[in-house]
PDB file with SEQRES, HELIX, SHEET and CRYST1 records, atoms N, CA, C and O in Angstrom:
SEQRES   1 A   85  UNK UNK UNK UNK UNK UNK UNK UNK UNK UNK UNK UNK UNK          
SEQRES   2 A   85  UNK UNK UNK UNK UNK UNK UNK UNK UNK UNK UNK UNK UNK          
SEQRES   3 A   85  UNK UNK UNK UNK UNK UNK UNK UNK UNK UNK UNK UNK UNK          
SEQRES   4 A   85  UNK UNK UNK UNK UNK UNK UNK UNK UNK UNK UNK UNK UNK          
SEQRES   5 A   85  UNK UNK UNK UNK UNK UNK UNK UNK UNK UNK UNK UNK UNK          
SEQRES   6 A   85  UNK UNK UNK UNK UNK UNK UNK UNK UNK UNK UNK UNK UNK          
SEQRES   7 A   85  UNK UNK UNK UNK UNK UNK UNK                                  
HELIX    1 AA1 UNK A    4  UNK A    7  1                                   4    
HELIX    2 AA2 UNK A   21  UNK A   24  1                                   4    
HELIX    3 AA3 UNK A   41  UNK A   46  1                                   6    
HELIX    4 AA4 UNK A   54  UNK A   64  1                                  11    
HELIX    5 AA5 UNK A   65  UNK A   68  5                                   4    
HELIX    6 AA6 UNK A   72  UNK A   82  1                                  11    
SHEET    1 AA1 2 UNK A  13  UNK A  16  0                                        
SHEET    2 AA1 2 UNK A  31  UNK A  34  1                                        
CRYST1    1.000    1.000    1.000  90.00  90.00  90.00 P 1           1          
ATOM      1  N   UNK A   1      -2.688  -5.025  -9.171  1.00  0.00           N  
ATOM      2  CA  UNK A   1      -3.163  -6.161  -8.416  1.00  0.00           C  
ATOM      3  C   UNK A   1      -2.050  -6.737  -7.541  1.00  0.00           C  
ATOM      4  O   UNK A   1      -2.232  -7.232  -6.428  1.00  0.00           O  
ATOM      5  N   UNK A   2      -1.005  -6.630  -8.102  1.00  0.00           N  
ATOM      6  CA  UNK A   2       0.383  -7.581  -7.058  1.00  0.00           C  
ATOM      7  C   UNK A   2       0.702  -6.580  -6.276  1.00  0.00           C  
ATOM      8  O   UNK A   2       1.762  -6.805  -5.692  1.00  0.00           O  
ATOM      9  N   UNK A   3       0.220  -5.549  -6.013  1.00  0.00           N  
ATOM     10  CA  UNK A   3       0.585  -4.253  -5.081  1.00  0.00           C  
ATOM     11  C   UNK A   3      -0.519  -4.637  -3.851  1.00  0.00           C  
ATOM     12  O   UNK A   3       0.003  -4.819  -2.751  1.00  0.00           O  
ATOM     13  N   UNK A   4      -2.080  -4.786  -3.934  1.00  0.00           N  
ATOM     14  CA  UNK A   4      -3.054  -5.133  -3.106  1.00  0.00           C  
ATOM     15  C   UNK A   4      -2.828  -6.711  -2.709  1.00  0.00           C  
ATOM     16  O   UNK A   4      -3.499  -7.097  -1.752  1.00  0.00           O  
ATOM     17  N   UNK A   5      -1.927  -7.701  -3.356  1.00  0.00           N  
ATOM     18  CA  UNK A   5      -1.728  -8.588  -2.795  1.00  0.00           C  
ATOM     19  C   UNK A   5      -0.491  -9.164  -2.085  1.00  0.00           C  
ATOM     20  O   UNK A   5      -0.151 -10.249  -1.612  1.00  0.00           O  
ATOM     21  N   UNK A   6      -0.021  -8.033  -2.219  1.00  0.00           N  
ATOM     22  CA  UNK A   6       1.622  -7.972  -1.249  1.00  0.00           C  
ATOM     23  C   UNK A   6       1.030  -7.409   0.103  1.00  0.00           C  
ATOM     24  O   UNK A   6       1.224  -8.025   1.151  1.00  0.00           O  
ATOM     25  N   UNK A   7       0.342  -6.291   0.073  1.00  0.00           N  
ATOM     26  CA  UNK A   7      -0.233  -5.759   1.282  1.00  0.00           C  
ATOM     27  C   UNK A   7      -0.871  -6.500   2.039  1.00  0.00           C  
ATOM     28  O   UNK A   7      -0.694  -6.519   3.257  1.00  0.00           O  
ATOM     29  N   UNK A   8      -1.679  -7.195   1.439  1.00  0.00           N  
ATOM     30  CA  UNK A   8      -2.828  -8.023   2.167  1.00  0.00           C  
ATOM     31  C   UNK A   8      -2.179  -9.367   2.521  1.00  0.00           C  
ATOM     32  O   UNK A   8      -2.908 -10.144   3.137  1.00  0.00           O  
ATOM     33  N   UNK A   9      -0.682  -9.857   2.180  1.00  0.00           N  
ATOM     34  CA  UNK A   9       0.248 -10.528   3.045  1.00  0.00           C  
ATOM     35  C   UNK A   9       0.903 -10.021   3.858  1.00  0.00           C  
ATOM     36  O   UNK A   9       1.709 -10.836   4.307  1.00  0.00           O  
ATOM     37  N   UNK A  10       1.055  -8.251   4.680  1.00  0.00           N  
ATOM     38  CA  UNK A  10       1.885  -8.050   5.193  1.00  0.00           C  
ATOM     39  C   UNK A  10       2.907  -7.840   4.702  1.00  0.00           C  
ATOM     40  O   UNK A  10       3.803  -7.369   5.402  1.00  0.00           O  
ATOM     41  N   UNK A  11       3.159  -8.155   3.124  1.00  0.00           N  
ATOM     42  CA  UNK A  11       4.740  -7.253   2.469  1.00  0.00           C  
ATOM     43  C   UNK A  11       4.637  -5.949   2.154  1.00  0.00           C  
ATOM     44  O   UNK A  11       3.718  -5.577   1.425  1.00  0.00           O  
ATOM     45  N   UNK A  12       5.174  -5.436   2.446  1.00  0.00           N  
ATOM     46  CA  UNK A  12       5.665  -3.680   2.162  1.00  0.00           C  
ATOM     47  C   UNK A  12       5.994  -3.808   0.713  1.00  0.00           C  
ATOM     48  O   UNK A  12       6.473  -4.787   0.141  1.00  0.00           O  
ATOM     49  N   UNK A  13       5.688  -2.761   0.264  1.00  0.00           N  
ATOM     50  CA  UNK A  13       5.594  -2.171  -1.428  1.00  0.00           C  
ATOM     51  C   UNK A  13       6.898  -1.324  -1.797  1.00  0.00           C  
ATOM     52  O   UNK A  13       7.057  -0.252  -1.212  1.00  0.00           O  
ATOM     53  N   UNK A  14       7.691  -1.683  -2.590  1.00  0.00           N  
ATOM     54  CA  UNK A  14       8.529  -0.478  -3.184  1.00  0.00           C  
ATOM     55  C   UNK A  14       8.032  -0.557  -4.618  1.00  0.00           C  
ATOM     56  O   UNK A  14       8.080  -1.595  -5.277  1.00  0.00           O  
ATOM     57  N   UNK A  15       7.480   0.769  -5.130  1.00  0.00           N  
ATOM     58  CA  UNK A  15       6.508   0.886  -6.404  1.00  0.00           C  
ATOM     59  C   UNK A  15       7.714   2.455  -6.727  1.00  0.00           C  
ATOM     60  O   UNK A  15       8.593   3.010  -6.068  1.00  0.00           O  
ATOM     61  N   UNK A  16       7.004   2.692  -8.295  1.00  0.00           N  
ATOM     62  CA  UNK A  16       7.452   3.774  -9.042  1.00  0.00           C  
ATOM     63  C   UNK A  16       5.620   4.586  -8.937  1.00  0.00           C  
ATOM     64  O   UNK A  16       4.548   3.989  -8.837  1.00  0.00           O  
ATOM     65  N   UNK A  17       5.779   5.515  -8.983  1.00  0.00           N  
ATOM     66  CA  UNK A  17       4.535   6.536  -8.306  1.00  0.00           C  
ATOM     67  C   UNK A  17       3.529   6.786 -10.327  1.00  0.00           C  
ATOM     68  O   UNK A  17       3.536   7.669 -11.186  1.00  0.00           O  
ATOM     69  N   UNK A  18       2.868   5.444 -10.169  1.00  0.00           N  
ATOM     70  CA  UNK A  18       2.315   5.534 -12.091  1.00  0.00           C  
ATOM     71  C   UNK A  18       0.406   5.052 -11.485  1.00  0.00           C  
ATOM     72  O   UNK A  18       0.181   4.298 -10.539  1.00  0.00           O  
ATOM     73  N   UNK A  19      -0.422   5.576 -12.141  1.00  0.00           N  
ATOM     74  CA  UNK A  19      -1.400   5.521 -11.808  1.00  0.00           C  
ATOM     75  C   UNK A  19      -2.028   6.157 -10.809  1.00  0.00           C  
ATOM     76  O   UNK A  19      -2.072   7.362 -10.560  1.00  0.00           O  
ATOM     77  N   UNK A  20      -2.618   5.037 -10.136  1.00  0.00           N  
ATOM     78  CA  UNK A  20      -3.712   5.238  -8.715  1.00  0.00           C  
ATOM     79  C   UNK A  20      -2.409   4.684  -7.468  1.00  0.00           C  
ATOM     80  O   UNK A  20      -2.811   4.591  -6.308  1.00  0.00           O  
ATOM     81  N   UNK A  21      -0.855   4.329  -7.759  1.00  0.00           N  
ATOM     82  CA  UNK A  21      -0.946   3.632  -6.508  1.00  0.00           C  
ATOM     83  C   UNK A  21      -0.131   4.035  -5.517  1.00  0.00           C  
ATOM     84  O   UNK A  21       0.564   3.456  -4.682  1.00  0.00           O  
ATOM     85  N   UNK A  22      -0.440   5.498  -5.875  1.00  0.00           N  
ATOM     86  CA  UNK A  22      -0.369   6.928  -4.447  1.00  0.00           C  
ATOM     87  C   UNK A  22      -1.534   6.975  -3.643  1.00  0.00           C  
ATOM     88  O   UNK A  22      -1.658   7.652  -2.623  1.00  0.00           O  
ATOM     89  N   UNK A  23      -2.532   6.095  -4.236  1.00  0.00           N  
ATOM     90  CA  UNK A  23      -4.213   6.393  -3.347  1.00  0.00           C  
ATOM     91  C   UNK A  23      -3.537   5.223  -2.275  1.00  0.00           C  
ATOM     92  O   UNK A  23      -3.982   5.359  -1.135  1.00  0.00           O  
ATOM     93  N   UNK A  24      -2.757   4.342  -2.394  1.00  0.00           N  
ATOM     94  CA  UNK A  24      -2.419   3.258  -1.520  1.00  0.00           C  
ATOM     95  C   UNK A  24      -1.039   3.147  -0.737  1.00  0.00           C  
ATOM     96  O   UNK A  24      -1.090   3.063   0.490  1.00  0.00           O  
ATOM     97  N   UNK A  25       0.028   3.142  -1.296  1.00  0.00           N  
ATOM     98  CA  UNK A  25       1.131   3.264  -0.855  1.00  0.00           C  
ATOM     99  C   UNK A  25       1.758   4.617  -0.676  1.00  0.00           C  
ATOM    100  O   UNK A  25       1.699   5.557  -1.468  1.00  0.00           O  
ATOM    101  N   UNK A  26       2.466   4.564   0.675  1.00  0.00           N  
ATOM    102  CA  UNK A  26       2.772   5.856   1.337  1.00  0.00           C  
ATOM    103  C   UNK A  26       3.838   5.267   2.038  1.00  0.00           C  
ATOM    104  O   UNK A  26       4.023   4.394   2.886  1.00  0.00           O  
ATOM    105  N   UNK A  27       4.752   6.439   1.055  1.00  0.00           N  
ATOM    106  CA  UNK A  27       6.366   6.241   1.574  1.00  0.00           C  
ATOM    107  C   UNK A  27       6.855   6.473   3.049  1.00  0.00           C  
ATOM    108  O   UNK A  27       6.772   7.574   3.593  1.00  0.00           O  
ATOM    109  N   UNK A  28       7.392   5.311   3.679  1.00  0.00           N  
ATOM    110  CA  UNK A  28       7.705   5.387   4.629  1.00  0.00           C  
ATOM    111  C   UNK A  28       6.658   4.930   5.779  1.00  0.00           C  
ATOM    112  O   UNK A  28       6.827   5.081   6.989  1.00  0.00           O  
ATOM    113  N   UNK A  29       5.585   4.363   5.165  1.00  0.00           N  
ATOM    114  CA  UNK A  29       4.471   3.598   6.057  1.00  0.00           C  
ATOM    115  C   UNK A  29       4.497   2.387   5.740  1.00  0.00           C  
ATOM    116  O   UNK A  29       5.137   1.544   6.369  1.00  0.00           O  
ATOM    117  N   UNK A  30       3.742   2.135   4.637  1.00  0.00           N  
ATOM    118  CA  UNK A  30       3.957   0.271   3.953  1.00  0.00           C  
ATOM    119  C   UNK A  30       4.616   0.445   2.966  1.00  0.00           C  
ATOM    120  O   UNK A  30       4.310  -0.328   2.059  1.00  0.00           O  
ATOM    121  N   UNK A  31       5.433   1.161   2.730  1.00  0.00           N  
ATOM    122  CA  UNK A  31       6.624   0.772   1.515  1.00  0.00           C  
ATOM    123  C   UNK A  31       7.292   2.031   1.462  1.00  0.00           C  
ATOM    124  O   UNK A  31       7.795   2.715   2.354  1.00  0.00           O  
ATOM    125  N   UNK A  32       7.201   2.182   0.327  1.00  0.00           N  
ATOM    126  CA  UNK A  32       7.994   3.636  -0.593  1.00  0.00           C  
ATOM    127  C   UNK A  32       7.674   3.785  -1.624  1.00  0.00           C  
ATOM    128  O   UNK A  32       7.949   2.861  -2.389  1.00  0.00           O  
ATOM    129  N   UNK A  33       7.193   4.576  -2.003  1.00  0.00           N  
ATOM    130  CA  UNK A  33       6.833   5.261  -3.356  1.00  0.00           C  
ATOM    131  C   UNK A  33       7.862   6.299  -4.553  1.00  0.00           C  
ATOM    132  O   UNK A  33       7.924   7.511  -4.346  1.00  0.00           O  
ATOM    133  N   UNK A  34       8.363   5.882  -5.362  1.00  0.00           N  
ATOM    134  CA  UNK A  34       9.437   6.737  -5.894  1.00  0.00           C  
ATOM    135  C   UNK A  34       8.974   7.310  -7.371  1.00  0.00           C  
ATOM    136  O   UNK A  34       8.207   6.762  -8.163  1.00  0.00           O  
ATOM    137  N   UNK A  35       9.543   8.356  -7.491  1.00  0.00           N  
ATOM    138  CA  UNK A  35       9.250   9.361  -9.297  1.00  0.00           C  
ATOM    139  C   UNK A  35       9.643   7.687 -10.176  1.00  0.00           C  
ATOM    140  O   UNK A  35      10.141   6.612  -9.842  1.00  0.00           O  
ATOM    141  N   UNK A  36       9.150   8.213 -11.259  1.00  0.00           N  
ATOM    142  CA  UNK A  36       9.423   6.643 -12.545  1.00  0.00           C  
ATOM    143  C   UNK A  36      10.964   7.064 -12.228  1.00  0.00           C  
ATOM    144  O   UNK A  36      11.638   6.064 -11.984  1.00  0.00           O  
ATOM    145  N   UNK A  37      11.882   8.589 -12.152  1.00  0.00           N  
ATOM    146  CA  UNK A  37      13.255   8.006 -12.591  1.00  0.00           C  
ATOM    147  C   UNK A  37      13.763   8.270 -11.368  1.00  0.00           C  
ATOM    148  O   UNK A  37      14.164   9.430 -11.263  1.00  0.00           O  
ATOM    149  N   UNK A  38      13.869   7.684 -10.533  1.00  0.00           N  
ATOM    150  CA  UNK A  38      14.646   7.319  -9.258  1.00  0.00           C  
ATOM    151  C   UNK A  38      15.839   7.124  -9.692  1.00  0.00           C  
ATOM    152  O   UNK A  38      16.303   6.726 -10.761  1.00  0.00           O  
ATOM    153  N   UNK A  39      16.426   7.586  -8.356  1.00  0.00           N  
ATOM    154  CA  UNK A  39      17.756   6.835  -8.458  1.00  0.00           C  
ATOM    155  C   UNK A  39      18.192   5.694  -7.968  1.00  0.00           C  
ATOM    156  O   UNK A  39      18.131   5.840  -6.747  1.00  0.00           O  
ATOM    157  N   UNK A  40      18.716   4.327  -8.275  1.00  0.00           N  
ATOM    158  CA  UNK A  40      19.007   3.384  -7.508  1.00  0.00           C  
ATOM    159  C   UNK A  40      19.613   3.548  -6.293  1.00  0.00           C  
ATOM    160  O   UNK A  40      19.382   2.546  -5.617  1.00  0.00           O  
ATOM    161  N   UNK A  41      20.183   4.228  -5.787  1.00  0.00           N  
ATOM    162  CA  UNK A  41      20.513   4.378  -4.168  1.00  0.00           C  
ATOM    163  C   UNK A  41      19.289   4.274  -3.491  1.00  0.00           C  
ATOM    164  O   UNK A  41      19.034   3.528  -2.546  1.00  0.00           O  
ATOM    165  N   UNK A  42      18.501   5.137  -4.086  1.00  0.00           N  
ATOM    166  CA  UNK A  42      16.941   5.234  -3.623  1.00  0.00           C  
ATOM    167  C   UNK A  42      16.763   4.209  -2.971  1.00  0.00           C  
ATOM    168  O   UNK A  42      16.776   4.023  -1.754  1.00  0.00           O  
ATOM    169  N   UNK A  43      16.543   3.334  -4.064  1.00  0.00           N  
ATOM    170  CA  UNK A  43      15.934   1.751  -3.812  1.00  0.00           C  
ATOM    171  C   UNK A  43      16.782   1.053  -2.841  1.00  0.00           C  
ATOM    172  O   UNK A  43      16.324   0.186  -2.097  1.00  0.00           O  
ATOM    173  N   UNK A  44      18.001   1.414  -2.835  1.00  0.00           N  
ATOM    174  CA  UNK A  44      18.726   0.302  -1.974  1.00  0.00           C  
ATOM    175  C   UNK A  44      18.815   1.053  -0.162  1.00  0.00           C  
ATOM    176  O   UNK A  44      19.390   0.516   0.785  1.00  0.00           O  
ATOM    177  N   UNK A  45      18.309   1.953  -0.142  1.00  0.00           N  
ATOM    178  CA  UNK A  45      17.917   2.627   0.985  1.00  0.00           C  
ATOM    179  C   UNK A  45      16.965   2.291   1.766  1.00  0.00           C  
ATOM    180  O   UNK A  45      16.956   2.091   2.981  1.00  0.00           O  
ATOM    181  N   UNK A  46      15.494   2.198   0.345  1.00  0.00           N  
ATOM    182  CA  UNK A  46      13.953   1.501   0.730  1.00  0.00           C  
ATOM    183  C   UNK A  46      14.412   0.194   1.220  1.00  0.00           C  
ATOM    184  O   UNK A  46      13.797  -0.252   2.189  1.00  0.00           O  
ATOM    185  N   UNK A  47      15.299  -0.448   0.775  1.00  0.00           N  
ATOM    186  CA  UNK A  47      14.937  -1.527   1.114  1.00  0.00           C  
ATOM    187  C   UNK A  47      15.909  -1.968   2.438  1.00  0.00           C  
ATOM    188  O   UNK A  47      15.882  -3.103   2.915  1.00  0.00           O  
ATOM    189  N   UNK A  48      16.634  -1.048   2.865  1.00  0.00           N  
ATOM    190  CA  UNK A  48      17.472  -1.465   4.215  1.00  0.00           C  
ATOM    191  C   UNK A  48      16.500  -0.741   5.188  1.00  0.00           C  
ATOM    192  O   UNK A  48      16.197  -1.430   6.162  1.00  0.00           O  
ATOM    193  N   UNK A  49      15.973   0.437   5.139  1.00  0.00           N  
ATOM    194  CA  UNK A  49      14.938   0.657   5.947  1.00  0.00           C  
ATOM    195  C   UNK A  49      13.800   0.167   5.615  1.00  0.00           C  
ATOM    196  O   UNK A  49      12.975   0.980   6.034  1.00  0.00           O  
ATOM    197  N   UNK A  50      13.270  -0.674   5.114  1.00  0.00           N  
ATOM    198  CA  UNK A  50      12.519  -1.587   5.510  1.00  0.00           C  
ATOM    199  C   UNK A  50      12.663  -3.102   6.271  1.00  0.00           C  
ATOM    200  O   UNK A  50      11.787  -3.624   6.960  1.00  0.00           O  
ATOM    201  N   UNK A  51      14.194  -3.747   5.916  1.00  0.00           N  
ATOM    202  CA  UNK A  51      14.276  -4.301   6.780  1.00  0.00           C  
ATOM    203  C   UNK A  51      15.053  -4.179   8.099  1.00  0.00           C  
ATOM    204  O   UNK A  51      15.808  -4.992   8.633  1.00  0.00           O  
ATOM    205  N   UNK A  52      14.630  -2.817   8.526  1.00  0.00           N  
ATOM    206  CA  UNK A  52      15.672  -2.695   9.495  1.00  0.00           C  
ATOM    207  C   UNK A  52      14.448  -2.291  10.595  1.00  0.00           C  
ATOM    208  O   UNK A  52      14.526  -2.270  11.824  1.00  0.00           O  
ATOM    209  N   UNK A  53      13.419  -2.014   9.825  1.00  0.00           N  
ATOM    210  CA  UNK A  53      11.817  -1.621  10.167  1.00  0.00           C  
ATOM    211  C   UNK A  53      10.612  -2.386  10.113  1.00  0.00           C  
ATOM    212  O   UNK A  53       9.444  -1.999  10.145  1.00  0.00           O  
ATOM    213  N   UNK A  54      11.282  -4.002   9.991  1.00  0.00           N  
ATOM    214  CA  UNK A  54       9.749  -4.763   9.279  1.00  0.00           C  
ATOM    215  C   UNK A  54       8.852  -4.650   9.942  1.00  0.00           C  
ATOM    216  O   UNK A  54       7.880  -3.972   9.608  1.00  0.00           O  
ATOM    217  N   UNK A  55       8.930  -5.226  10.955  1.00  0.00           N  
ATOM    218  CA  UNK A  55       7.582  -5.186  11.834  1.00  0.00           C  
ATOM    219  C   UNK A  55       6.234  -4.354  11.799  1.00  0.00           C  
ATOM    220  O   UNK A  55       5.063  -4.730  11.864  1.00  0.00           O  
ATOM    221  N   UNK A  56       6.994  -2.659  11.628  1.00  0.00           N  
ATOM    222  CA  UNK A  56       6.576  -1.721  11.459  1.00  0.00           C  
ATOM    223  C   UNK A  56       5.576  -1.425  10.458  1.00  0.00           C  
ATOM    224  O   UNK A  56       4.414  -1.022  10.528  1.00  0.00           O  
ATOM    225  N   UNK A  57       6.698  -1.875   9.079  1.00  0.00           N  
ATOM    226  CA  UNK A  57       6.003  -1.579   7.390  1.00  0.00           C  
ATOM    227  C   UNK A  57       5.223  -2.908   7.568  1.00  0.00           C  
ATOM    228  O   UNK A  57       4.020  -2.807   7.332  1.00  0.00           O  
ATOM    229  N   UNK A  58       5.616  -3.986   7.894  1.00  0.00           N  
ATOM    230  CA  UNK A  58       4.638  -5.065   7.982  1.00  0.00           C  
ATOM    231  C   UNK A  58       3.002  -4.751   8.253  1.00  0.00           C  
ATOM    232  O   UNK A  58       2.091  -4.787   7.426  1.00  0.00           O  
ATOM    233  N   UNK A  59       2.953  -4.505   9.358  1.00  0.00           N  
ATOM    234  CA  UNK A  59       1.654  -4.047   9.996  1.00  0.00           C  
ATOM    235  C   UNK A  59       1.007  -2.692   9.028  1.00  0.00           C  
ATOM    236  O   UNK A  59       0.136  -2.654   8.159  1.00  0.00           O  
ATOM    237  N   UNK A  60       1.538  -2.058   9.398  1.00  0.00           N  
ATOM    238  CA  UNK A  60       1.158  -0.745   8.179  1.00  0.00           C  
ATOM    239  C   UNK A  60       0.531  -1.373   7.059  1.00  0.00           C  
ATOM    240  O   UNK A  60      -0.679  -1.170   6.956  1.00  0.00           O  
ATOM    241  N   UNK A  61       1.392  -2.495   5.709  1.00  0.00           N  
ATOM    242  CA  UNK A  61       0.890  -3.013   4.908  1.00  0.00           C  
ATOM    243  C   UNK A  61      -0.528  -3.672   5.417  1.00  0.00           C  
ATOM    244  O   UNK A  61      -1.648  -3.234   5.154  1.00  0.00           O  
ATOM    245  N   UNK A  62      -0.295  -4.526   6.000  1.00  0.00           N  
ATOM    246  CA  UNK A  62      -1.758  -4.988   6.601  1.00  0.00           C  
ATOM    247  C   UNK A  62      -2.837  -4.389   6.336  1.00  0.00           C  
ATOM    248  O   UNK A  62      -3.749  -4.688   5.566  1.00  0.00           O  
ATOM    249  N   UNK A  63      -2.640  -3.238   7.239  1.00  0.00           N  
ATOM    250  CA  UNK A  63      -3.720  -2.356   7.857  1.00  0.00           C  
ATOM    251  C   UNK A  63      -4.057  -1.841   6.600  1.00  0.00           C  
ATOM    252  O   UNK A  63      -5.271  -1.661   6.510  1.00  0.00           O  
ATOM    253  N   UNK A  64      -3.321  -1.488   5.428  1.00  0.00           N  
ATOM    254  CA  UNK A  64      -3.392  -0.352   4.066  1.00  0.00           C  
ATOM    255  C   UNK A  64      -4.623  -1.593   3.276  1.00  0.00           C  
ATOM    256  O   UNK A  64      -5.635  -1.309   2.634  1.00  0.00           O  
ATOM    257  N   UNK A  65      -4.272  -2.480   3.494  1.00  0.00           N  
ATOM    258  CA  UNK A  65      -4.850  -3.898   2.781  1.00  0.00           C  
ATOM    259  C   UNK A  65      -6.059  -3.866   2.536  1.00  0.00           C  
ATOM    260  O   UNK A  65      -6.699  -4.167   1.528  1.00  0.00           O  
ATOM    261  N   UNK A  66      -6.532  -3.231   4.153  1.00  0.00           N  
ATOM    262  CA  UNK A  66      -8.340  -3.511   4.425  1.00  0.00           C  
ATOM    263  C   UNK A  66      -9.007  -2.667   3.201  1.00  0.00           C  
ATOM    264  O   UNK A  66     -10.143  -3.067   2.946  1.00  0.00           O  
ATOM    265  N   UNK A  67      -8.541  -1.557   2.361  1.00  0.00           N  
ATOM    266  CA  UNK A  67      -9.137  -1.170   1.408  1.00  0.00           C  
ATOM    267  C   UNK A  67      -9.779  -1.940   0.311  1.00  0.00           C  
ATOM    268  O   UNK A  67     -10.652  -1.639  -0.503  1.00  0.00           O  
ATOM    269  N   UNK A  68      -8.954  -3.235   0.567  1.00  0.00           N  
ATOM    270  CA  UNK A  68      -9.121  -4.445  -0.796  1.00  0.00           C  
ATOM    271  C   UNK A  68     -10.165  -5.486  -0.305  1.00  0.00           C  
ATOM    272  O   UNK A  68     -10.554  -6.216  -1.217  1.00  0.00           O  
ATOM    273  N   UNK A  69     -10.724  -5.739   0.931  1.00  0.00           N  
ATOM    274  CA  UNK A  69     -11.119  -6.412   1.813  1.00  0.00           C  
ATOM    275  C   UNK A  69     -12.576  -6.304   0.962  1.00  0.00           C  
ATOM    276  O   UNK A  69     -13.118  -5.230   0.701  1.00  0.00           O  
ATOM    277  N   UNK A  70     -13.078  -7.575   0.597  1.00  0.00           N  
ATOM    278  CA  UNK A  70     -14.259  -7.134   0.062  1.00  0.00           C  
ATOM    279  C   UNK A  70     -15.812  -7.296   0.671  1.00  0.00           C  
ATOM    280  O   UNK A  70     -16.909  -7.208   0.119  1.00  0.00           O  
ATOM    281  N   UNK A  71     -15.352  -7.616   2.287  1.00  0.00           N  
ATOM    282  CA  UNK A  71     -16.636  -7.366   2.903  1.00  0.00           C  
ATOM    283  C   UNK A  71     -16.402  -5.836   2.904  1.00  0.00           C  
ATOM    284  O   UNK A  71     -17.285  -5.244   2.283  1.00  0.00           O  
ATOM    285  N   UNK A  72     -15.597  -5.164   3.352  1.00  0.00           N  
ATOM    286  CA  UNK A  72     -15.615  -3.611   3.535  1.00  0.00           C  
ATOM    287  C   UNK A  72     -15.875  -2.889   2.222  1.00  0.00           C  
ATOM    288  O   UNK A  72     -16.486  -1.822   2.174  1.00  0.00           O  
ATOM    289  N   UNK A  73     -15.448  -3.438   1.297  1.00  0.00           N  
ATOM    290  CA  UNK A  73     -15.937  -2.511   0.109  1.00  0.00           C  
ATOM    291  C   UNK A  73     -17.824  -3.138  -0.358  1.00  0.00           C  
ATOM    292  O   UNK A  73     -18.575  -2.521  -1.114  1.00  0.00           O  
ATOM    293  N   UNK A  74     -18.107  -4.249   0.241  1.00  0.00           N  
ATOM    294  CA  UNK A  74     -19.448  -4.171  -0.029  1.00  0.00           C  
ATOM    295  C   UNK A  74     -20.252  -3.342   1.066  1.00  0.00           C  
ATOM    296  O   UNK A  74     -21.392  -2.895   0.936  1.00  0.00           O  
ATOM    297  N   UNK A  75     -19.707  -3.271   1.789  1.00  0.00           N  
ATOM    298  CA  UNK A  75     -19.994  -2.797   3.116  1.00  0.00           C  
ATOM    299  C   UNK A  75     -20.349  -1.311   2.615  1.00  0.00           C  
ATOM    300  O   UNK A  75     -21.534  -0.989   2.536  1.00  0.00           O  
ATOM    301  N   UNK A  76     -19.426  -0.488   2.309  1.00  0.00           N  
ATOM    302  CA  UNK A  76     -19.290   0.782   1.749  1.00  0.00           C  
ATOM    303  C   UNK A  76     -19.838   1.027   0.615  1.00  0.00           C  
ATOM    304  O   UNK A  76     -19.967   2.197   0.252  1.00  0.00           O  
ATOM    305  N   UNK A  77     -20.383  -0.299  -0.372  1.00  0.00           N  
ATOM    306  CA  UNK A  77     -21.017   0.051  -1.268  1.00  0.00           C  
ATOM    307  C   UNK A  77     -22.693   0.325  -0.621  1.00  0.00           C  
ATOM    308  O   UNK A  77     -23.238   1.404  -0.386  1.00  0.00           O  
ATOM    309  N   UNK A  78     -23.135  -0.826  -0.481  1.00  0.00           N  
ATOM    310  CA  UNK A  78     -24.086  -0.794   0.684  1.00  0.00           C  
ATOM    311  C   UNK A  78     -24.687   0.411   0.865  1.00  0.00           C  
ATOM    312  O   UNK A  78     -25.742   0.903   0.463  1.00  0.00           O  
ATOM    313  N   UNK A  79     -23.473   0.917   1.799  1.00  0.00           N  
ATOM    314  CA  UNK A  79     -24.207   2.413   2.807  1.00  0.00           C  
ATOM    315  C   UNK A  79     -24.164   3.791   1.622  1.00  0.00           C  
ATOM    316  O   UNK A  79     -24.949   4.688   1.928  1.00  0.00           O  
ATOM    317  N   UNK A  80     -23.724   3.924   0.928  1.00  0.00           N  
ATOM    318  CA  UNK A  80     -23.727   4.197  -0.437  1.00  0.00           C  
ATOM    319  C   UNK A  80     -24.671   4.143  -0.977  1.00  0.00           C  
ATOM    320  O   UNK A  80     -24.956   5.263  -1.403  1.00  0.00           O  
ATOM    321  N   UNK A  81     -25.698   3.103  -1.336  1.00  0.00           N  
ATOM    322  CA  UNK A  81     -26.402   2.839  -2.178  1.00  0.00           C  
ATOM    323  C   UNK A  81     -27.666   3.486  -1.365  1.00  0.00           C  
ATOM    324  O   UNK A  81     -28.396   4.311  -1.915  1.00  0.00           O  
ATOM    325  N   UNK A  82     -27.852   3.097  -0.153  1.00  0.00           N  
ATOM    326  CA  UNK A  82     -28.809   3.421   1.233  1.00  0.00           C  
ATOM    327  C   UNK A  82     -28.704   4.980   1.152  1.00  0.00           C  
ATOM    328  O   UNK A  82     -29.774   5.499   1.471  1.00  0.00           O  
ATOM    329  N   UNK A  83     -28.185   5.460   0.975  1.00  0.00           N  
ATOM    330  CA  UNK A  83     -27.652   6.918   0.657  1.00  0.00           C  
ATOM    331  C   UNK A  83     -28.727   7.783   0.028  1.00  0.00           C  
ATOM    332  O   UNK A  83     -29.381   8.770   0.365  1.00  0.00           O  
ATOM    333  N   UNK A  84     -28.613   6.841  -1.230  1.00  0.00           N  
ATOM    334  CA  UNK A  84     -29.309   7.640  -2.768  1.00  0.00           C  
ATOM    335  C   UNK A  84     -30.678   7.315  -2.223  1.00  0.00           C  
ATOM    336  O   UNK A  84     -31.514   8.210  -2.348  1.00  0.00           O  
ATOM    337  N   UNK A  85     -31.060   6.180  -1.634  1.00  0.00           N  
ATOM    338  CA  UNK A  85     -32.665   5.481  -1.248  1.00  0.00           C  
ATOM    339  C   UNK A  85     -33.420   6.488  -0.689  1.00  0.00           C  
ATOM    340  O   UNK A  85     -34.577   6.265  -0.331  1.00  0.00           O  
TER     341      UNK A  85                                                      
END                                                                             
C-alpha cells in the first residue's frame, strides 16, 4: 500500500523485488527495483539518480499510479463484467 501511495504523490519507489511489486515498479522509470540482497552502493546510486532525474521518475510515478485510480479499475471492472454478459 505505501508503494501505490508514494506513486500516486509523484514519489519514485526504491523497493526490494518481494511479491507483486515488479507488476508496478520498474527500475529506472518510477524508482528501482533491487534482489532482497542488494548491495548498499546500489541504493546510494538509486537514489542520486533519482535526484539528479526527478522530474523524470516524478512523472513516471504518476503516470504508474493510474493503476490504483479507482475510477479506472471500476472502469475495467465494468467492461469486464459486460464481457461475460
Amino acid at each position: 500500500m505505501a508503494i501505490a501511495e508514494a506513486l500516486s504523490l509523484g514519489v519514485p519507489v526504491i523497493a526490494t523485488d518481494t511479491g507483486d511489486i515488479s507488476r508496478v515498479l520498474k527500475s529506472d522509470y518510477n524508482g528501482f527495483l533491487f534482489p532482497v540482497d542488494f548491495e548498499f552502493r546500489d541504493y546510494i546510486d538509486a537514489i542520486t539518480r533519482i535526484l539528479s532525474d526527478y522530474p523524470r521518475f516524478a512523472a513516471n510515478a504518476l503516470a504508474s499510479a493510474e493503476m490504483f485510480n479507482a475510477e479506472s479499475v471500476a472502469r475495467s471492472l465494468i467492461g469486464d463484467l459486460n464481457a461475460f454478459c
